[in-house]
N, C-alpha and C positions, 0 to 999 in steps of 0.2 A: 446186302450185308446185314447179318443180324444185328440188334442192338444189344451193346452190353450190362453184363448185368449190374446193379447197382449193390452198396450194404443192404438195403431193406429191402432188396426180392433174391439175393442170394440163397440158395439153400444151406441150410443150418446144420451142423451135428453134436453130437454130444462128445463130449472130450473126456477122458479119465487118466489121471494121475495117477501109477503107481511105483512104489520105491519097490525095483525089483530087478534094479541095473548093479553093477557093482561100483560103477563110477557116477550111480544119479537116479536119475530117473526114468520112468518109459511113460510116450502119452500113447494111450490108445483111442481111436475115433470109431463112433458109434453110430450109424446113421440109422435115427429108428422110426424114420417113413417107410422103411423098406421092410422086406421080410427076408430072411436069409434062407431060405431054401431047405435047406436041413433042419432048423428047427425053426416054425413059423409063430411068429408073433398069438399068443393065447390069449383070453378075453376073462376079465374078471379076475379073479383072484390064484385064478389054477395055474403049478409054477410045473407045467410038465416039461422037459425036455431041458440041460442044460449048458447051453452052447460054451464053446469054450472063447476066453475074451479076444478079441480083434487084435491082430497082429500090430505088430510096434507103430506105429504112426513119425514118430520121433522120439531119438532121444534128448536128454536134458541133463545136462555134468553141471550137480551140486551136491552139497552135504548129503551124507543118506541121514535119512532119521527125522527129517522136517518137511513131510509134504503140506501142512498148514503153513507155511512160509512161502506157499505161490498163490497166486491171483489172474485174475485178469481185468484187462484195461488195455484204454485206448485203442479202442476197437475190436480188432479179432487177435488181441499178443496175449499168449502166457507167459508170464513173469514172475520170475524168481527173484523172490525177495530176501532173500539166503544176504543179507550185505556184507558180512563177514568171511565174504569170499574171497581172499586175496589176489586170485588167477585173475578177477574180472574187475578188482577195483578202480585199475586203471583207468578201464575201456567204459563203464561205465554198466546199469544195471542190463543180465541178459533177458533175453525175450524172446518167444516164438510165434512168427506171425504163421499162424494157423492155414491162414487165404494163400499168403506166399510162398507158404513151405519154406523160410528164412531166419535162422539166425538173425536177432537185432539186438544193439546194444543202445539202453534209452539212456535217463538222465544218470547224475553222481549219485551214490546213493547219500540219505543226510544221514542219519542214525544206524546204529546196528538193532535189528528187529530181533524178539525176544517173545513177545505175544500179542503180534499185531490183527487188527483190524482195519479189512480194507472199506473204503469206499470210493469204487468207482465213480466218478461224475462225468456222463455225456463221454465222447472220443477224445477227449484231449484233458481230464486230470484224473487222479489219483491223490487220494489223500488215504494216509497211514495214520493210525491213532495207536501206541503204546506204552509201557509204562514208563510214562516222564517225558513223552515225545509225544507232539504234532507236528505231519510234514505233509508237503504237498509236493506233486509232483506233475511236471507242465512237458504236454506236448505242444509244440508251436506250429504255424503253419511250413510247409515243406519248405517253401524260398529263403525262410530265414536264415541269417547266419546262426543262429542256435538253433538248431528243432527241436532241445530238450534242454527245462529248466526246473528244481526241484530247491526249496528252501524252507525252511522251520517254522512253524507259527508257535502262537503261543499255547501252552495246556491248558486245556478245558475245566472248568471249574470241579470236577467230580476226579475220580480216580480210576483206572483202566479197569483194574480186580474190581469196582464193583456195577461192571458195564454187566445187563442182563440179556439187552436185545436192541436192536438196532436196526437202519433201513434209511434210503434212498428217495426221496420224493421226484416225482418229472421235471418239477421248475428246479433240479441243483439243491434243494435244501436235508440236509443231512439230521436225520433226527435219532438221540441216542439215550435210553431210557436206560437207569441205573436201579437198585433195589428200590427207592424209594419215589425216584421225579424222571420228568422227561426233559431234556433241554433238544435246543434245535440250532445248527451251525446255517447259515444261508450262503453258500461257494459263490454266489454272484456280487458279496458284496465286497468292497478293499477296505473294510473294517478290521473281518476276521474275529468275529467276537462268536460267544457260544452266550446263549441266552436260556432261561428256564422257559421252559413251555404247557407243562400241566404237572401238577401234581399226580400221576397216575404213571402205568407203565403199559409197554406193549406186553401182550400176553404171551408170546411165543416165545423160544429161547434160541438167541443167535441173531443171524439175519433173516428180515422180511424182505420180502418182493414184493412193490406197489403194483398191481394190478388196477387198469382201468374199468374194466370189464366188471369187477365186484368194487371198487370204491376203496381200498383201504391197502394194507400191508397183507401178506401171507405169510407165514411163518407156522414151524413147529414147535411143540411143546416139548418139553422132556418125559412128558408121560403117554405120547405117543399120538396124541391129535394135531390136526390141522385147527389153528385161529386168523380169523381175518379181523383186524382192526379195521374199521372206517373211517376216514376222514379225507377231506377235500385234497385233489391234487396240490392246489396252489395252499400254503398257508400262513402268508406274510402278513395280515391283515393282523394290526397291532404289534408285530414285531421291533421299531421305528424303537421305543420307549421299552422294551424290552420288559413291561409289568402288566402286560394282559396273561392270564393263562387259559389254557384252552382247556376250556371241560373233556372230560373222560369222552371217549370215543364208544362207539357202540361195536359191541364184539360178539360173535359167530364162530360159532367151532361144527367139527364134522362130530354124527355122534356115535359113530366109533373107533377105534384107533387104528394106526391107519398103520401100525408096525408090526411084523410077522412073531404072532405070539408064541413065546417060547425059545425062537430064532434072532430076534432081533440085535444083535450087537453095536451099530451107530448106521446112523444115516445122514443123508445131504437133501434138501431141496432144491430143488433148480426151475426156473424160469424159462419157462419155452418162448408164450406169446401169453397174448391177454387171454385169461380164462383156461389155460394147458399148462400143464406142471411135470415135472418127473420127477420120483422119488429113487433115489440112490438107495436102498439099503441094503448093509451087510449083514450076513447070517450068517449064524452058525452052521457049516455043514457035515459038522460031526453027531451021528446020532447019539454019540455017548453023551453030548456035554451041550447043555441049552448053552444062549447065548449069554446069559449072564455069569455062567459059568464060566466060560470063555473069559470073558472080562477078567475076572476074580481072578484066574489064571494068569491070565498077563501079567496083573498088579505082581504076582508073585514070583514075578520068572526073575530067573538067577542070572546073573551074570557069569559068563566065564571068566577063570582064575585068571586076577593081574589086569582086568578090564575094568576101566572107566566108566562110570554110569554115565558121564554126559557126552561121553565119547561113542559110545554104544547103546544109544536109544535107535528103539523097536525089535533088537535081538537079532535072529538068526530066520532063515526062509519056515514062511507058516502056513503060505497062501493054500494050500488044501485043507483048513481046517474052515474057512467061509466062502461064502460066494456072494456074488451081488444081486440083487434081484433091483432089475428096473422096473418101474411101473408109471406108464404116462395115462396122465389122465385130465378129464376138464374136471373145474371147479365151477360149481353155478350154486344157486340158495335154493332150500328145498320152496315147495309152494306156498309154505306160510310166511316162508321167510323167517325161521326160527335156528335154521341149522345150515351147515354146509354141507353140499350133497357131491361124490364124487362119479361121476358118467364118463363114458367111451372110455373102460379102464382097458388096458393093455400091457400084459405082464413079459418079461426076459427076464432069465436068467443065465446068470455066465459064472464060470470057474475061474478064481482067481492063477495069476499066475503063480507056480509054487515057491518062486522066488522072493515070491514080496514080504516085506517085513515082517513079526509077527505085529510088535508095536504100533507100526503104519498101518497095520489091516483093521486095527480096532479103533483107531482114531475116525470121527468124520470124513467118509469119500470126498476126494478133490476132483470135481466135476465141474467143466464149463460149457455152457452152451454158444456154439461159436458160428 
């Protein structure tokens, strides 16, 4: 009898979020160790051939108009963070566990979410940061008479609108750099305090992924590079007194951009394993109209007569005017150790479905690695 597989030698895929159901969502599953036959995985930069996106994997009944209101956590579940969902308030938050192919329904929800920030910690929390909210949310072990608990802490000493970048340490500790300073929340302690940590900030914008492999955070810029912060896994050392700060981290960037020039519309980072990355981004696939043009476009698109603006965010189907272009690649430092150097690049591309948003197509891909 074979042995079963565990989380950590499972095979992985990439997930994709798109609002292109009429009652939600559709995830589609990407698995990109493979080659698909029809159009095989191309090397470098060259986007030839472009496959169409992978059939429905699941659906997902939420609000349309908010695929930044999902995350993942507590192992392999996608979760809808939509709290303002009346069908499920009851029942409690929904969730797709990926592995089980399962509906699940986790803790209460505490807050209704409006522009949240997740941060997973380990397989069993969840913590939300928004404006005027901090919450956690607790998986327990399976026997318990609860197996899900979720409850409010207190706000952070800064304001959500001026969070610039953020990220995940391995020991549990949450670090969240604002326009000006960085503070650091530590998930292991029953304090629950947010403390200053350096005067300085992470240089990417959004969230980093801590990689062992290079020492530090990974994160994108808005001006299209790759930055890797360094700094030690563990970094509770003075914490205790909460008045040591930690000097500025030493930063690394690739030295070219790493976004399809001309095309680029938004993109997503994702975490594969230590030192392997994928980049989500969307293009423009109209030759009339670069991506920024696209953008500009959106900003100005009309509503139909008698409709709601916050009723009807993202518009009406747009998915043929982008597509996605994946790109997996390792990150390592060049030889001097001055830059970040991107090797074994591996390009797809896929055709969005024509249903999806226009709104949701230009926002950040919802991409998890599962």
């Amino acid at each position: 009898m074979s042995e079963q597989r565990t989380a950590t030698d499972r095979e992985q895929h990439l997930y994709l979020l798109f609002d292109d159901w009429d009652s939600g969502f559709s995830i589609r599953k990407v698995s990109l160790s493979r080659r698909t036959g029809k159009q095989p995985l191309s090397s470098g930069s060259d986007k030839e051939g472009v496959e169409p996106v992978p059939e429905v994997f699941m659906h997902m009944r939420a609000p349309r108009g908010y695929p930044d209101l999902f995350t993942s956590a507590f192992g392999t579940m996608i979760t809808a963070m939509d709290t303002d969902m009346d069908d499920t308030a009851e029942e409690g938050i929904p969730m797709i566990d990926v592995q089980e192919q399962a509906l699940v329904f986790g803790p209460d929800p505490c807050n209704y979410n409006g522009f949240p920030i997740y941060f997973p910690v380990g397989d069993n929390k969840l913590f939300v940061l928004d404006m005027g909210t901090f919450d956690c949310y607790l998986r327990t072990p399976e026997d318990s008479e609860e197996p899900w608990g979720s409850y409010n802490l207190a706000c952070p000493p800064f304001d959500r609108t001026d969070v610039s970048s953020y990220g995940v340490l391995p020991n549990g500790c949450i670090l969240v750099s604002t326009t000006k300073s960085t503070f650091i929340f530590d998930t292991t302690k029953k304090e629950h305090v947010w403390k200053p940590y350096g005067n300085w900030v992470l240089p990417f914008t959004g969230r980093g992924h801590y990689d062992t492999s290079l020492g530090g955070f990974v994160g994108l810029s808005e001006d299209g590079y790759l930055y890797c912060s360094t700094m030690a896994a563990s970094t509770r050392t003075g914490l205790d007194t909460g008045k040591t700060l930690h000097p500025s981290p030493d930063v690394k960037r690739t030295k070219n951009e790493v976004y399809t020039e001309g095309q680029h519309v938004s993109a997503t980072l994702v975490h594969m394993r230590q030192g392997r990355f994928c980049l989500v981004e969307c293009v423009s696939a109209d030759n009339a109209r670069t991506g920024q043009e696209l953008k500009s476009w959106i900003n100005e698109f009309r509503l139909p007569p008698g409709a709601a603006g916050w009723d009807f965010v993202g518009g009406g189907p747009q998915g043929g005017r982008c597509m996605y272009l994946l790109k997996t690649f390792s990150l390592i430092y060049d030889m001097k150790g001055f830059f970040l150097k991107l090797t074994d690049c591996k390009v797809r591309c896929y055709s969005l479905p024509h249903e999806a948003r226009i709104g949701s197509v230009c926002m950040d891909p919802v991409a998890f690695w599962l």
